[in-house]
C-alpha positions as CSV (number, residue, x, y, z in Angstrom):
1,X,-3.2,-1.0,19.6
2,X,-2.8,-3.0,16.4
3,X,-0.4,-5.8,17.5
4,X,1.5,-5.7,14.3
5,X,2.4,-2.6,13.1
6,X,5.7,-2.6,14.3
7,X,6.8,0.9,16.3
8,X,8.6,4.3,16.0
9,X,12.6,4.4,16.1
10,X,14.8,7.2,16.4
11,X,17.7,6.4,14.3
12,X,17.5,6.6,10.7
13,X,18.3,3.0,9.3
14,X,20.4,2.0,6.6
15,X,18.6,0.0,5.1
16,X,14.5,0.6,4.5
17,X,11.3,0.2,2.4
18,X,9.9,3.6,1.2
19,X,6.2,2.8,0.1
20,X,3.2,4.8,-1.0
21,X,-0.2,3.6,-2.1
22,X,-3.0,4.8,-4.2
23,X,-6.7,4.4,-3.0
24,X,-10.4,5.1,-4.1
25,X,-10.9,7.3,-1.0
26,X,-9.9,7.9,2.6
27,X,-11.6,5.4,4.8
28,X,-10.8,1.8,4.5
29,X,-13.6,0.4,5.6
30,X,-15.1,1.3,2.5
31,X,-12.7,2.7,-0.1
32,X,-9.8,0.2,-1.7
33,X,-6.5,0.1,-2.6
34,X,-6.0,0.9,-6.0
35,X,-2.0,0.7,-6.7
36,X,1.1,-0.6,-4.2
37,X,4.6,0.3,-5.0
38,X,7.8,0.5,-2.8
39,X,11.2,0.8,-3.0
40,X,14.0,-1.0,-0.9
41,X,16.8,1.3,-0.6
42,X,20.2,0.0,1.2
43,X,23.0,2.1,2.1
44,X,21.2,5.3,0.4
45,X,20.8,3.4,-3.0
46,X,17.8,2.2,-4.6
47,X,18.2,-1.6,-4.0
48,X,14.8,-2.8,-5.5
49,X,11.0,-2.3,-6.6
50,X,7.7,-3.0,-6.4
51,X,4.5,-1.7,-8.0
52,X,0.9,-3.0,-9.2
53,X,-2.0,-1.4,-10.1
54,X,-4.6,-3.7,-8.2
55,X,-8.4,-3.9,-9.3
56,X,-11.2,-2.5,-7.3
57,X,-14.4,-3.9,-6.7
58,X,-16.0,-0.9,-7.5
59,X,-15.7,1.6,-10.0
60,X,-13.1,4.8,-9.5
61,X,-14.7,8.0,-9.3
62,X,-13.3,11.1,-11.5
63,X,-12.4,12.4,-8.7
64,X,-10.3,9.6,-8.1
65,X,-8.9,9.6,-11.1
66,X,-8.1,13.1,-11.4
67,X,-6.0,12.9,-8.1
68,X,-4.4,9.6,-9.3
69,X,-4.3,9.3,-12.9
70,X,-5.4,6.3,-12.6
71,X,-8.1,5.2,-15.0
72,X,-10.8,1.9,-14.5
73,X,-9.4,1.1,-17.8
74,X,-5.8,1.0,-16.0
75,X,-6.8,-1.6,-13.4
76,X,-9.1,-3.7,-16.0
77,X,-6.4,-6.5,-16.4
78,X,-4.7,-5.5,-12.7
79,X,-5.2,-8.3,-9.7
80,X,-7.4,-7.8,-6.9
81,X,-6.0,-6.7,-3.4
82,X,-6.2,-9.8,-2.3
83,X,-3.6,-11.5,-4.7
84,X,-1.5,-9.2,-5.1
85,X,-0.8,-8.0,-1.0
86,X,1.1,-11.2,-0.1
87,X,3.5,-10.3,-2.4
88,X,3.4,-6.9,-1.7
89,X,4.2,-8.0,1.9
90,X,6.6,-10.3,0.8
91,X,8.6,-7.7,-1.2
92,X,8.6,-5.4,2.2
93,X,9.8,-8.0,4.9
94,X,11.1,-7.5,8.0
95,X,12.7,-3.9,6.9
96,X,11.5,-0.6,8.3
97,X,8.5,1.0,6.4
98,X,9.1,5.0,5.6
99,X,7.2,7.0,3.5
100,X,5.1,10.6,3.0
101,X,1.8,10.0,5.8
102,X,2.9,6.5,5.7
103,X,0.7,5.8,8.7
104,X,-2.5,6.3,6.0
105,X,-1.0,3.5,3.9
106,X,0.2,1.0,6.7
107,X,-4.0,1.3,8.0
108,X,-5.2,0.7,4.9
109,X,-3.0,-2.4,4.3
110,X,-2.9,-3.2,7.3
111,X,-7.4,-3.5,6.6
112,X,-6.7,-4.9,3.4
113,X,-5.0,-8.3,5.1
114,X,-7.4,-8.5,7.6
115,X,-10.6,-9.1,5.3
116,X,-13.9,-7.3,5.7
117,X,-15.0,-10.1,8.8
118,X,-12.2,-8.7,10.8
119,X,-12.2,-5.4,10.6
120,X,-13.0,-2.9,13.4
């Protein structure tokens, strides 16, 4: 078990992050992040946002693309995962995480702040 990535609760909260992610491909131990963005909604209301387009290392296939819309030329100027995360994580806090397969994102972040040396 991944010490921490938090747990499962029953009640619906009032106050949460929603987040989704954007990636070059399905396994983090070699595909990358490619956009963060999240919303912190209180009391059913958009409170706040978050998003970045983040640079790869390596190019984004047209498949990629196609499923994103997300373009190399897009990320040219974006910053690499690893400047952009903390704040990422920052903006996200101690609220509850929700989102659409939100487990895929949370595994990929969750690789992303480790660094390559620490992965599994």
């Amino acid at each position: 078990m991944r010490e921490s990535k938090g747990r499962s609760i029953i009640a619906f909260p009032s106050g949460y992050v929603a987040l989704d992610i954007e990636t070059t491909g399905l396994d983090p131990s070699v595909d990358e992040i490619i956009e963060l963005a999240a919303i912190r909604v209180r009391d059913g209301v958009r409170a706040d946002t978050f998003a970045s387009l983040v640079k790869p290392r390596n190019t984004i296939s047209g498949f990629i693309t196609e499923l994103t819309g997300i373009t190399n030329d897009m990320v040219s100027g974006a910053p690499r995962v690893e400047s952009i995360l903390p704040q990422f994580c920052e903006f996200i806090g101690g609220d509850v995480v929700v989102g659409h397969n939100v487990n895929f994102d949370i595994n990929f972040i969750y690789d992303a702040l480790m660094g390559p040396e620490e992965k599994p």
